[in-house]
MOPAC internal coordinates of N, CA, C and O (Angstrom, degrees):
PM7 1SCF
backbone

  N    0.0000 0     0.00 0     0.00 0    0    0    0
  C    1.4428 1     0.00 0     0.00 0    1    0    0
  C    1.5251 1   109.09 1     0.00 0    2    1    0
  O    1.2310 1   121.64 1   -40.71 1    3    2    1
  N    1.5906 1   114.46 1   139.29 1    3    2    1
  C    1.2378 1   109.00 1   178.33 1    5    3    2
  C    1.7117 1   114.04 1  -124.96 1    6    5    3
  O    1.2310 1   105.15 1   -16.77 1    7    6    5
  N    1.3975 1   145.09 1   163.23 1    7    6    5
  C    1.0758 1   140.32 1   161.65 1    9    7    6
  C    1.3758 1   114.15 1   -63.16 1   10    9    7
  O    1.2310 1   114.04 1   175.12 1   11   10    9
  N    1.5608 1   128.89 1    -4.88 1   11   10    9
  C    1.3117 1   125.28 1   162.70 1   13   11   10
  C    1.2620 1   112.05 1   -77.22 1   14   13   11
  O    1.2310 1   118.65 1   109.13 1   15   14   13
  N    1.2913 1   120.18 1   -70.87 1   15   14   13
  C    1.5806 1   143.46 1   175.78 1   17   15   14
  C    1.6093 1   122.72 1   -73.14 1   18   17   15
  O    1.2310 1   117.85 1  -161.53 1   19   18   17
  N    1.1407 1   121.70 1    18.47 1   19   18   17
  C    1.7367 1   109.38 1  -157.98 1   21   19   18
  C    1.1837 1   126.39 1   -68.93 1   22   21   19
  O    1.2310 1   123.51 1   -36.21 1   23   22   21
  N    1.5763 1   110.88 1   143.79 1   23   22   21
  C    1.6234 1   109.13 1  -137.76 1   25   23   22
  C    1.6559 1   104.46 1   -67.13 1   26   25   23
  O    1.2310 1   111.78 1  -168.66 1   27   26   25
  N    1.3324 1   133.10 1    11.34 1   27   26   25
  C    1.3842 1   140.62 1   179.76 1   29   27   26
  C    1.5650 1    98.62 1   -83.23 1   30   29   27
  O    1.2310 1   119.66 1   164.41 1   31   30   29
  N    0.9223 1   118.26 1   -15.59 1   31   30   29
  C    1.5963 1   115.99 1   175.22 1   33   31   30
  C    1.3947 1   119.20 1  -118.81 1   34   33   31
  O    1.2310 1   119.11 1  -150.49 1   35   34   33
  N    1.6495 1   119.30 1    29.51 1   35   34   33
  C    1.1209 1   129.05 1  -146.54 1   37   35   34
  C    1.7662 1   106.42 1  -149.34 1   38   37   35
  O    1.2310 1   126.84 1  -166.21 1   39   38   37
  N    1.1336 1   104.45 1    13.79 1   39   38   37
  C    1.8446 1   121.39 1   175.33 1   41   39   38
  C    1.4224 1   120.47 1   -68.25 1   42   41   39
  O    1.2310 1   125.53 1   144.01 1   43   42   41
  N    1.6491 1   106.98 1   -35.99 1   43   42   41
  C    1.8095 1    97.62 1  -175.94 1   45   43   42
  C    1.4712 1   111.72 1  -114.71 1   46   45   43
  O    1.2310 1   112.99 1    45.94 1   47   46   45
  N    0.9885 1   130.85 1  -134.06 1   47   46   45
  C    1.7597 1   137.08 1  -164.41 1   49   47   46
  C    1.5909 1    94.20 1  -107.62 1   50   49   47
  O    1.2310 1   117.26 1   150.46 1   51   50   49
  N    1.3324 1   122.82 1   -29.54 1   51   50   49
  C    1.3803 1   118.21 1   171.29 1   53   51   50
  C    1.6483 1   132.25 1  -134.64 1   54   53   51
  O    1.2310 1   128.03 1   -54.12 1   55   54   53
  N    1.3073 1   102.14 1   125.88 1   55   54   53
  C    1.8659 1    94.63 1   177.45 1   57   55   54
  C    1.3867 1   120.28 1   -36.22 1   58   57   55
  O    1.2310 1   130.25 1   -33.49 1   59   58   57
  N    1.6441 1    97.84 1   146.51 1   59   58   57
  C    1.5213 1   110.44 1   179.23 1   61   59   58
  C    1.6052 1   107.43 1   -54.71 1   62   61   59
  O    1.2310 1   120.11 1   127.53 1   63   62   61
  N    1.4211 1   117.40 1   -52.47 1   63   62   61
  C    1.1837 1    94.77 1  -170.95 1   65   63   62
  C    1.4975 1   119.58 1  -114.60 1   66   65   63
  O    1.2310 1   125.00 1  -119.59 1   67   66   65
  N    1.1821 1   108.01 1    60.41 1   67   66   65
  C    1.7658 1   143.24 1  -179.44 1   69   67   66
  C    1.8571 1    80.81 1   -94.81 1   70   69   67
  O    1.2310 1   128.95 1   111.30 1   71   70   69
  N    1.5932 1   100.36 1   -68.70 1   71   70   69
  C    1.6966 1   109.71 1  -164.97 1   73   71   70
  C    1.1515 1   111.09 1   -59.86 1   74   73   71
  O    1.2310 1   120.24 1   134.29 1   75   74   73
  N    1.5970 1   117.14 1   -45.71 1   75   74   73
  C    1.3344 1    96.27 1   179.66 1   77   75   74
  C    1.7384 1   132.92 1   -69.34 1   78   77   75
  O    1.2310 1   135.69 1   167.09 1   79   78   77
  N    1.3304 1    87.23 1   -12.91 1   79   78   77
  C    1.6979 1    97.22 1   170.01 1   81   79   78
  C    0.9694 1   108.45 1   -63.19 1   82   81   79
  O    1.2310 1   115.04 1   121.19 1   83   82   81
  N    1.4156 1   127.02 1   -58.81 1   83   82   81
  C    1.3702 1   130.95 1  -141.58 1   85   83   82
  C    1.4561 1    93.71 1   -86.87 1   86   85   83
  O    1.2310 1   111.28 1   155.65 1   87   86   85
  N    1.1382 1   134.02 1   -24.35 1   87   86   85
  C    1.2040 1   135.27 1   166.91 1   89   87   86
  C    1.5478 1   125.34 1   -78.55 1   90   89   87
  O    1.2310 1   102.02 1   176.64 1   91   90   89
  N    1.0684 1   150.46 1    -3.36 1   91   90   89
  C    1.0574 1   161.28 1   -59.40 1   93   91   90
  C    1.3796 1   106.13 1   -72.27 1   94   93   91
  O    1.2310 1   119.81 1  -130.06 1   95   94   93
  N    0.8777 1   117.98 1    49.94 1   95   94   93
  C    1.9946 1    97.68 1   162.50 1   97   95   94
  C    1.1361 1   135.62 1   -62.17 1   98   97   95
  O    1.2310 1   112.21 1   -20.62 1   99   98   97
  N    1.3137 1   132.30 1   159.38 1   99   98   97
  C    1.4404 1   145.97 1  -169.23 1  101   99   98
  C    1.3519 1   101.69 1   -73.84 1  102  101   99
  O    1.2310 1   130.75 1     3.05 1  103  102  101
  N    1.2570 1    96.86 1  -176.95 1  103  102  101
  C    1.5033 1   107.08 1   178.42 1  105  103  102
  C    1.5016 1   112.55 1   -57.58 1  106  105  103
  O    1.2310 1   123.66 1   117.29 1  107  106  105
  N    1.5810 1   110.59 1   -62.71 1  107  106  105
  C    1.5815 1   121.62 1  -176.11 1  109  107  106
  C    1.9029 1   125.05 1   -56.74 1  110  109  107
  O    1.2310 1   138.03 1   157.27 1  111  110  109
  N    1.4836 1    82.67 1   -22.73 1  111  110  109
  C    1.6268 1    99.93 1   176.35 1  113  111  110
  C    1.6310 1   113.53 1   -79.32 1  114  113  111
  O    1.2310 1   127.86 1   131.87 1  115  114  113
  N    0.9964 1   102.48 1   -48.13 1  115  114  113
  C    1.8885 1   117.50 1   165.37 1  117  115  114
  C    1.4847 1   110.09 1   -55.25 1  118  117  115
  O    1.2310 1   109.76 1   133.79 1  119  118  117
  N    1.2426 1   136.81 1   -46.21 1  119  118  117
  C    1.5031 1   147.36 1  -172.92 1  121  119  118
  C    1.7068 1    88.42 1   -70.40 1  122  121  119
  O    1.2310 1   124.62 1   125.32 1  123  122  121
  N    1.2482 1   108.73 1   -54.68 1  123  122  121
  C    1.5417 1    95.00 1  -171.92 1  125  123  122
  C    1.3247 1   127.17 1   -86.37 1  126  125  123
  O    1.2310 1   110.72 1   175.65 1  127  126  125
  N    1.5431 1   135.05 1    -4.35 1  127  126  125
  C    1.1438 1   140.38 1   119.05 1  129  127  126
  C    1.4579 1   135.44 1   -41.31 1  130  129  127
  O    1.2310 1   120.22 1   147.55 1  131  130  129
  N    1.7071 1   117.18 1   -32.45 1  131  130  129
  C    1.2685 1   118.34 1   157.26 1  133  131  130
  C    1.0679 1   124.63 1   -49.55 1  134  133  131
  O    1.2310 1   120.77 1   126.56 1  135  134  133
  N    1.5507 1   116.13 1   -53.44 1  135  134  133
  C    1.5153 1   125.35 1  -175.62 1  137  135  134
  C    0.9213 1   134.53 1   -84.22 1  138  137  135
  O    1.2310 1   123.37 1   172.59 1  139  138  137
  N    1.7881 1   111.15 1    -7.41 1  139  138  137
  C    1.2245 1   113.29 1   171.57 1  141  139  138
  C    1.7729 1   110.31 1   -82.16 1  142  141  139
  O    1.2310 1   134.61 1   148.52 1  143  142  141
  N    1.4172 1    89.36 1   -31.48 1  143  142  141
  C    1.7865 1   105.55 1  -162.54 1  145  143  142
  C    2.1168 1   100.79 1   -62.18 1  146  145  143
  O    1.2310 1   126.44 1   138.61 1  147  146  145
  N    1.5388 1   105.21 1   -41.39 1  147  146  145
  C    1.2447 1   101.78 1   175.86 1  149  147  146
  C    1.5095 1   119.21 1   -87.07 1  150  149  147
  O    1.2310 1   120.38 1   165.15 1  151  150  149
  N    0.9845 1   116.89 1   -14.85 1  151  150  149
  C    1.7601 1   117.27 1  -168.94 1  153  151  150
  C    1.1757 1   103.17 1   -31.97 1  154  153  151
  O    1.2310 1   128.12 1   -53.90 1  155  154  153
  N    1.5514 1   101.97 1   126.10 1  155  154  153
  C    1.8530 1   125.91 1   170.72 1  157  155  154
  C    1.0440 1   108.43 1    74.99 1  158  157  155
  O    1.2310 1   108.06 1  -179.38 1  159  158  157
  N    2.0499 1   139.91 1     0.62 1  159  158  157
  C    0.9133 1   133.89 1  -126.95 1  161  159  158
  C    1.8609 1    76.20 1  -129.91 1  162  161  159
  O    1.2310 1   109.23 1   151.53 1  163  162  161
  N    1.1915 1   137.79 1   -28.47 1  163  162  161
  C    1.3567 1   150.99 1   161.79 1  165  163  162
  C    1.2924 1   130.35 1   -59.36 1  166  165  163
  O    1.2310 1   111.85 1   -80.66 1  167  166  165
  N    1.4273 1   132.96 1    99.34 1  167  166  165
  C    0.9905 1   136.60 1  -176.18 1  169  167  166
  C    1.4398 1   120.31 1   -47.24 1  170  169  167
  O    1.2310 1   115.29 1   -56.58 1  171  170  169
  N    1.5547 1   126.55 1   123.42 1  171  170  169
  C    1.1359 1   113.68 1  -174.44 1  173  171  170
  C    1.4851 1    99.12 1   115.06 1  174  173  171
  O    1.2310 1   116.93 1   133.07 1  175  174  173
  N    1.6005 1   123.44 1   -46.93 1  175  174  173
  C    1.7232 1   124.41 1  -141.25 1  177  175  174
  C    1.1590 1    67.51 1  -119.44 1  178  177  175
  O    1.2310 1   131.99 1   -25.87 1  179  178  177
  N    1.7173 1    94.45 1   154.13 1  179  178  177
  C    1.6398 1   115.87 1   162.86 1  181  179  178
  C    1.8937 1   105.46 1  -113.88 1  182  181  179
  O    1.2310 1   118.53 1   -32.34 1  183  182  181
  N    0.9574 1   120.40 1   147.66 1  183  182  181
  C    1.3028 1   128.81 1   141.11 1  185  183  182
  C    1.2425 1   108.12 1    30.79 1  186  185  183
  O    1.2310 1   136.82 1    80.09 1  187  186  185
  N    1.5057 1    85.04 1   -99.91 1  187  186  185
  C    1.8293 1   112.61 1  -174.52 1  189  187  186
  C    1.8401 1   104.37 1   -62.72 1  190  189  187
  O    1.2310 1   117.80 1   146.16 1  191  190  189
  N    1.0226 1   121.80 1   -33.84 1  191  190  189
  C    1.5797 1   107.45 1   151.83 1  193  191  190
  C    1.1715 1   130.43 1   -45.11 1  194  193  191
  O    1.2310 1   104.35 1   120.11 1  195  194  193
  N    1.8791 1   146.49 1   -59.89 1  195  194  193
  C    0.4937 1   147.17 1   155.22 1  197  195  194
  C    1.3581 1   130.66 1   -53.58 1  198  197  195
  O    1.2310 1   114.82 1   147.95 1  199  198  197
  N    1.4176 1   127.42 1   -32.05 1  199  198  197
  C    1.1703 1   117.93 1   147.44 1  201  199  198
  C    1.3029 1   128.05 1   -69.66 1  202  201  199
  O    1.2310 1   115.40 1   176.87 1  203  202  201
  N    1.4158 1   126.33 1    -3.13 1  203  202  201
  C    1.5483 1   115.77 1   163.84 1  205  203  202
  C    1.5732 1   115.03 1   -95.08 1  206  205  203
  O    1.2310 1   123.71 1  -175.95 1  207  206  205
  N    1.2386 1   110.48 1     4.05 1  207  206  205
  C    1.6505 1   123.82 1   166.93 1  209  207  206
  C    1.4207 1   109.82 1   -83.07 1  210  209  207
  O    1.2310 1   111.96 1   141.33 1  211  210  209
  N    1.4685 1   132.77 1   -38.67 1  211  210  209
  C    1.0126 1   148.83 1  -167.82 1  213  211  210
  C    1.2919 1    98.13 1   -71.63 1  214  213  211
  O    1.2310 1   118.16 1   111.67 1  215  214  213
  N    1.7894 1   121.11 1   -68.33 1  215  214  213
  C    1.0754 1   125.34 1  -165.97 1  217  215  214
  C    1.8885 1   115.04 1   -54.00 1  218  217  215
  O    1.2310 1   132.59 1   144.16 1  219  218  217
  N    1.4697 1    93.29 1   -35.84 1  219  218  217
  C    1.8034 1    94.89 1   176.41 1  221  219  218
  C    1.4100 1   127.23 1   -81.24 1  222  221  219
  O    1.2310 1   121.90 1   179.61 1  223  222  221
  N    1.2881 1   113.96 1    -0.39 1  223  222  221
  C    1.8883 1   132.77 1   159.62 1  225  223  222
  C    1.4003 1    84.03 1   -84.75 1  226  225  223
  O    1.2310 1    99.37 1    97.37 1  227  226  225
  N    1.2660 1   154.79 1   -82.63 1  227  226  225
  C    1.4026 1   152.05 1  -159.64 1  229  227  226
  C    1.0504 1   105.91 1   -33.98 1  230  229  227
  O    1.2310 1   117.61 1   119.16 1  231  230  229
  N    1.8003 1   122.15 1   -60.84 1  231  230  229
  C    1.1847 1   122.40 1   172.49 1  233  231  230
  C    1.4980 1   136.86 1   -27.81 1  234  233  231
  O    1.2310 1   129.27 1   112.96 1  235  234  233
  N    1.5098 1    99.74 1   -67.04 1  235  234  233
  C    1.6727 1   133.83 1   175.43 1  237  235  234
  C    1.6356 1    94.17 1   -44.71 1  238  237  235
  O    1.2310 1   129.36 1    98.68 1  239  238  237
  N    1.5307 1    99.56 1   -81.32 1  239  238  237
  C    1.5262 1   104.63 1   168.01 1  241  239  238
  C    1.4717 1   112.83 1     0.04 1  242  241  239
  O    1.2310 1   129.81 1    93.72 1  243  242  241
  N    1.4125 1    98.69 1   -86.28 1  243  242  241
  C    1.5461 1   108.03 1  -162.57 1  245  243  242
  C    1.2755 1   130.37 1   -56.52 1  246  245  243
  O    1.2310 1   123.72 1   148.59 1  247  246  245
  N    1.3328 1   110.48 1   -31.41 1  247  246  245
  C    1.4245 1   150.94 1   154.95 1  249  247  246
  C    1.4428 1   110.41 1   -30.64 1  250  249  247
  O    1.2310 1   129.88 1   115.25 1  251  250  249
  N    1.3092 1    98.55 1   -64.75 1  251  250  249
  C    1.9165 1   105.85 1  -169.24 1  253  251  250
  C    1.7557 1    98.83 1   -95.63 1  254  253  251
  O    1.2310 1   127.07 1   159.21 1  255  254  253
  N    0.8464 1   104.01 1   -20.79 1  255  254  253
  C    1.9997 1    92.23 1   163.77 1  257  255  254
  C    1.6771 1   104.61 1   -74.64 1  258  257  255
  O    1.2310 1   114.31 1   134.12 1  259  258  257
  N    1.2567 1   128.38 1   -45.88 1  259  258  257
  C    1.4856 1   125.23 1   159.27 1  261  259  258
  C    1.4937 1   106.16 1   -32.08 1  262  261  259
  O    1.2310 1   124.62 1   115.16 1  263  262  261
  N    1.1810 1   108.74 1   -64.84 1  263  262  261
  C    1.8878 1   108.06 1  -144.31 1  265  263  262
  C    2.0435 1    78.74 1   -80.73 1  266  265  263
  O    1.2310 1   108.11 1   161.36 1  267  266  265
  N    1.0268 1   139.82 1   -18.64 1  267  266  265
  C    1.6501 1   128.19 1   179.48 1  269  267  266
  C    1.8231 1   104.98 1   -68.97 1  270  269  267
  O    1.2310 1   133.20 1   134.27 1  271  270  269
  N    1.6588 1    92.10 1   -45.73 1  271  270  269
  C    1.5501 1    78.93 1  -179.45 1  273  271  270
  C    1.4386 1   126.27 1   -78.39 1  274  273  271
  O    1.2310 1   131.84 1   170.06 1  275  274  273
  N    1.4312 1    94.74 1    -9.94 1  275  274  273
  C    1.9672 1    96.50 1  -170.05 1  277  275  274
  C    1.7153 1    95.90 1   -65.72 1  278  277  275
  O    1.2310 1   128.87 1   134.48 1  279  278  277
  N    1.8822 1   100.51 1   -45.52 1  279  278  277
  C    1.5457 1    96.60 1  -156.54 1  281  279  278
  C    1.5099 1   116.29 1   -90.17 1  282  281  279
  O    1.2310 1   119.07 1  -150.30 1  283  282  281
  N    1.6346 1   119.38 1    29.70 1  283  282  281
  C    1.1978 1   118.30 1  -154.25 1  285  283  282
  C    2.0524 1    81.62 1  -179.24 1  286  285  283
  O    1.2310 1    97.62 1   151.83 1  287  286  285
  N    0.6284 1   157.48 1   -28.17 1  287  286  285
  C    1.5307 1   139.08 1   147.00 1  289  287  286
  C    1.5323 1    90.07 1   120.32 1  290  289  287
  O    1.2310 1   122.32 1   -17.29 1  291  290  289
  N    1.7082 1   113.15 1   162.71 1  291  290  289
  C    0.8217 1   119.86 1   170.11 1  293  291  290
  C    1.5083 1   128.85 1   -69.60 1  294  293  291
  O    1.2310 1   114.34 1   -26.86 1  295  294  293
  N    1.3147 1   128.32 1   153.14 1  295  294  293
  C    1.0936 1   134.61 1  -150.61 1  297  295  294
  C    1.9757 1   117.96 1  -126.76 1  298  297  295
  O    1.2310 1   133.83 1   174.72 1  299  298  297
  N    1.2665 1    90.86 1    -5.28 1  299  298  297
  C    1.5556 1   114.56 1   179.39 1  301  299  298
  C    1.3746 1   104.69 1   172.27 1  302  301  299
  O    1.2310 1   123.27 1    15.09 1  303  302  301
  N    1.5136 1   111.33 1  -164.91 1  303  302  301
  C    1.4448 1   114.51 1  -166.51 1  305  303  302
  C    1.6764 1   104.50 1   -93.30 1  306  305  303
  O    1.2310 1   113.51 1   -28.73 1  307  306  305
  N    1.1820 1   129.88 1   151.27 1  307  306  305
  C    0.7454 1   144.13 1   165.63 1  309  307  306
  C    1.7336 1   147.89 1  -104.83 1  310  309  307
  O    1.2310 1   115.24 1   -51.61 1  311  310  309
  N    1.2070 1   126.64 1   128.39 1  311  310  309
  C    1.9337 1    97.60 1  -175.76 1  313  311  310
  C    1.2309 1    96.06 1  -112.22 1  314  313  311
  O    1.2310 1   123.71 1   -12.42 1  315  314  313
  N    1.5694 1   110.50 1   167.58 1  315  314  313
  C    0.9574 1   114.78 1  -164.99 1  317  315  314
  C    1.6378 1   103.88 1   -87.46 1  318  317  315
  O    1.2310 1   115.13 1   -25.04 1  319  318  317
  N    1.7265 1   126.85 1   154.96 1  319  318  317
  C    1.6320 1   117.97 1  -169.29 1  321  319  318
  C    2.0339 1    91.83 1   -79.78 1  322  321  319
  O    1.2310 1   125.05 1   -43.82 1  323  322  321
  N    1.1575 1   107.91 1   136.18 1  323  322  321
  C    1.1087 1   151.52 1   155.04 1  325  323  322
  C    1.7974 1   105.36 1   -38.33 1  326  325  323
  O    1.2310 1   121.41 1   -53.69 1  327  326  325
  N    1.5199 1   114.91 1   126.31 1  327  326  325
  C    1.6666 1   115.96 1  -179.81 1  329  327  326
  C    1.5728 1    74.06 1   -95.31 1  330  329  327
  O    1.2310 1   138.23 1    -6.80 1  331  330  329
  N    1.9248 1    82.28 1   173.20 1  331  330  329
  C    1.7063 1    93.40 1   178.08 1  333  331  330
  C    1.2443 1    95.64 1   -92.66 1  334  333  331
  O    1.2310 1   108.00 1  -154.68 1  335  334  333
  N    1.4603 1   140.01 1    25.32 1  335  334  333
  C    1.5322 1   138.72 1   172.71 1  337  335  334
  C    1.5030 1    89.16 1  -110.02 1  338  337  335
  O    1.2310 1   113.22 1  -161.09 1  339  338  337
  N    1.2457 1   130.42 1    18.91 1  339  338  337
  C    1.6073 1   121.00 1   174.24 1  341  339  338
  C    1.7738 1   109.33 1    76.79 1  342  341  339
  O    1.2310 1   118.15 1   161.01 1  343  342  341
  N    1.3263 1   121.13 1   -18.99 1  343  342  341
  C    1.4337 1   104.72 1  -171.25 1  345  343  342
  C    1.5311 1   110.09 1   -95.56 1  346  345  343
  O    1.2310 1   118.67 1   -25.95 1  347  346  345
  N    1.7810 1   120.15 1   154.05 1  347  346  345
  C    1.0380 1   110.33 1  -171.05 1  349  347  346
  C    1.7684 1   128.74 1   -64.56 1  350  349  347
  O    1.2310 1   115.18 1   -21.71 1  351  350  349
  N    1.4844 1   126.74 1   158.29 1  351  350  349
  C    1.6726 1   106.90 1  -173.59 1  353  351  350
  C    1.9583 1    68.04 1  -127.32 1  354  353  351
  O    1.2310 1   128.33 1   -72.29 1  355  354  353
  N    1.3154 1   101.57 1   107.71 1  355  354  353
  C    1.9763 1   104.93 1   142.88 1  357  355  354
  C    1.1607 1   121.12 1  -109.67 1  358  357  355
  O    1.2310 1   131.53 1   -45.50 1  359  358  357
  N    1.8588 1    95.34 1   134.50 1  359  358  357
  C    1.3641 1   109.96 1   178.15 1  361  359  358
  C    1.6032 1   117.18 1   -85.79 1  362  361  359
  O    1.2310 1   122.85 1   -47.52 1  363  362  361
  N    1.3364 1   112.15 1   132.48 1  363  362  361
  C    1.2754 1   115.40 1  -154.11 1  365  363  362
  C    2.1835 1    96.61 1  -130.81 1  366  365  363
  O    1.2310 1   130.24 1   172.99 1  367  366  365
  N    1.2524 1    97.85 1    -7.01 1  367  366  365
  C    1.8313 1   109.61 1   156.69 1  369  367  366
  C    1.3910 1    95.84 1    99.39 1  370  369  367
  O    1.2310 1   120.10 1   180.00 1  371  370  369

C-alpha cells in the first residue's frame, strides 16, 4: 500500500480518481465519490463513517447549487428534493 495509490481506493478495474477526472467533477462531487467508492474499505473507518462523510459533501453540494440558483436564477427545470417520508421539501430561502 502506498500514500499515492492506497489500496482503499483500489477495489474496481479503475481508480477513484481516474473517474472523477474523466468525469469532471468538482471538488464536492469527487469527495463524495471518494467516500462512497471506499466505505468500510479504510482501515480505521467503518461503513457508516464513510457514508456519513459522503452524505455531508451531498449536503454542502446541495446547498451551494441552492444558493447559485437563488443568486443567479434558475437555469432549467427543477424538482423539488424528496423527504425520506416521500413528500416534497422546497427550498424557497
Amino acid at each position: 500500500m502506498t500514500k499515492i495509490s492506497p489500496a482503499h481506493y483500489q477495489q474496481g478495474s479503475i481508480d477513484v480518481w481516474d473517474y472523477i477526472i474523466d468525469q469532471n467533477l468538482n471538488y464536492l462531487e469527487g469527495c463524495i465519490i471518494k467516500y462512497i467508492s471506499r466505505a468500510g474499505a479504510k482501515e480505521g473507518e467503518t461503513r457508516l463513517d464513510d457514508l456519513l462523510k459522503a452524505q455531508a459533501y451531498i449536503h454542502k453540494a446541495v446547498l451551494t447549487e441552492i444558493d447559485a440558483i437563488q443568486s443567479t436564477g434558475p437555469t432549467g427545470s427543477s424538482s423539488p428534493v424528496q423527504k425520506s417520508d416521500g413528500s416534497a421539501n422546497c427550498y424557497d430561502g
